[in-house]
C-alpha positions as CSV (number, residue, x, y, z in Angstrom):
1,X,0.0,0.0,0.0
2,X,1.5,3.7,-0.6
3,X,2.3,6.0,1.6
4,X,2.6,9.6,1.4
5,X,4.7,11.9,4.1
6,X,2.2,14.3,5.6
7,X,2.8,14.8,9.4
8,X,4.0,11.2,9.5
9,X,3.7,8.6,7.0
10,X,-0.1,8.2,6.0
11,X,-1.0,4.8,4.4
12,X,-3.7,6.3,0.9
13,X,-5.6,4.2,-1.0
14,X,-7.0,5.3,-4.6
15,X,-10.0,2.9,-4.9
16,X,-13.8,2.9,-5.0
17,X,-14.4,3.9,-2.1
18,X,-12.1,7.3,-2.6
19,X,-13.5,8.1,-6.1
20,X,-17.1,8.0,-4.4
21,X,-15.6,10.2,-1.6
22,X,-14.4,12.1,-3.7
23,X,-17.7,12.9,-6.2
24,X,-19.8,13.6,-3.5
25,X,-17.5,16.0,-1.9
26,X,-16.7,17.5,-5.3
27,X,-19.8,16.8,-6.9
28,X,-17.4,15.7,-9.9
29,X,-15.9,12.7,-11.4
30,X,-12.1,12.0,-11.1
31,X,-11.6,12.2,-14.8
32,X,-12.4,16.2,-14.4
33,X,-9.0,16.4,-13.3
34,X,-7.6,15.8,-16.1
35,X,-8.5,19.4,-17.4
36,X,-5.6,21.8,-15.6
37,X,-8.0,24.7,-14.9
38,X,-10.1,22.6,-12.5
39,X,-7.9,21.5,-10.1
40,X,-7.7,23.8,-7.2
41,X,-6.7,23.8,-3.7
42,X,-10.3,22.8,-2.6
43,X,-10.1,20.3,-5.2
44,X,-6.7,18.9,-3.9
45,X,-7.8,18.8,-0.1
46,X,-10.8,17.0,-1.3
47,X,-8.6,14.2,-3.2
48,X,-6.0,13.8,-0.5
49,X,-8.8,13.7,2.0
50,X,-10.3,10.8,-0.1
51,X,-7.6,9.0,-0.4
52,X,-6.4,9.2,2.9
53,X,-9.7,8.7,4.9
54,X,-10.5,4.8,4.6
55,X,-7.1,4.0,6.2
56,X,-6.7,7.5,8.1
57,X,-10.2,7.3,10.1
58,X,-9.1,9.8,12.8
59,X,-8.9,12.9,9.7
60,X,-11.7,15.0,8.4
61,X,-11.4,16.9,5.5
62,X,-10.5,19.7,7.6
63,X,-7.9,18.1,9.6
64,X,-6.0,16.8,5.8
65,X,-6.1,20.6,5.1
66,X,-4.1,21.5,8.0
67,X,-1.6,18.6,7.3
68,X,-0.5,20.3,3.7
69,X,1.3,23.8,4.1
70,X,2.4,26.0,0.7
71,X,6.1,24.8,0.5
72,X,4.7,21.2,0.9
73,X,2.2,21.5,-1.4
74,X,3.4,20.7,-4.8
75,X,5.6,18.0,-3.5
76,X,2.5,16.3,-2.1
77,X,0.7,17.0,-4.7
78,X,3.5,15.6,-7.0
79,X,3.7,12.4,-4.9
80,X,-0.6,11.7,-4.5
81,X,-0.5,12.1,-8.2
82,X,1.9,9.9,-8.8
83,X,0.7,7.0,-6.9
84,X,-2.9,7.4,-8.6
85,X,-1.1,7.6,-11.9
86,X,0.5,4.4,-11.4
87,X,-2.9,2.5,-10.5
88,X,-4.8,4.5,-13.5
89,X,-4.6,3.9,-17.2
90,X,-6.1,7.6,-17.5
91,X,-3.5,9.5,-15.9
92,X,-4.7,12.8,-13.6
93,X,-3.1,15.9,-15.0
94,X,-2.9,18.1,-11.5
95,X,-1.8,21.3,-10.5
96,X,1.1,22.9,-12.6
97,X,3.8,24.8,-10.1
98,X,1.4,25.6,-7.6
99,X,-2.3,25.0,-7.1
100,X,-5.0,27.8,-8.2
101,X,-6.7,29.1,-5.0
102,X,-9.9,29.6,-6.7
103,X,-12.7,27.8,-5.1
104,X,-14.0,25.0,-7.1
């Protein structure tokens, strides 16, 4: 299972369960990330939070927010992406050098 180094090592999972997560906290479908202008930082938490929240039950979406600071973001991001890239034959395109604070 991956990992990803937040405020200690966080076992993620990109399955069912985080793509579901993640639609009905976005109200979109993964693939949307694909377009660059979408993915913001809302849009970020909300996908690490997915990810993260089947094997992290102790976060909330609020809690995975506070976890990511500015210099760590595109690392992060860079490493979640990654990861779901690897399990995806329809790779996620992400944030480009730092994420678009525009809400989603």
């Amino acid at each position: 299972m991956p990992t990803i180094l937040l405020d200690k090592e966080r076992p993620f999972s990109f399955d069912l369960n985080a793509m579901i997560k993640f639609r009905q906290l976005t109200g979109k479908d993964i693939s949307v990330l694909s377009e660059k202008d979408s993915f913001n930082v809302e849009v970020f938490r909300a996908l690490l939070y997915s990810c993260l929240a089947t094997d992290n039950p102790d976060l909330t979406l609020e809690s995975t927010g506070k976890l990511v600071t500015i210099k760590d973001m595109d690392r992060i991001a860079a490493e979640l992406l990654k990861a779901i890239n690897a399990e995806s034959e329809n790779p996620l395109a992400g944030p480009g050098p730092s994420c678009d604070s525009t809400p989603a």
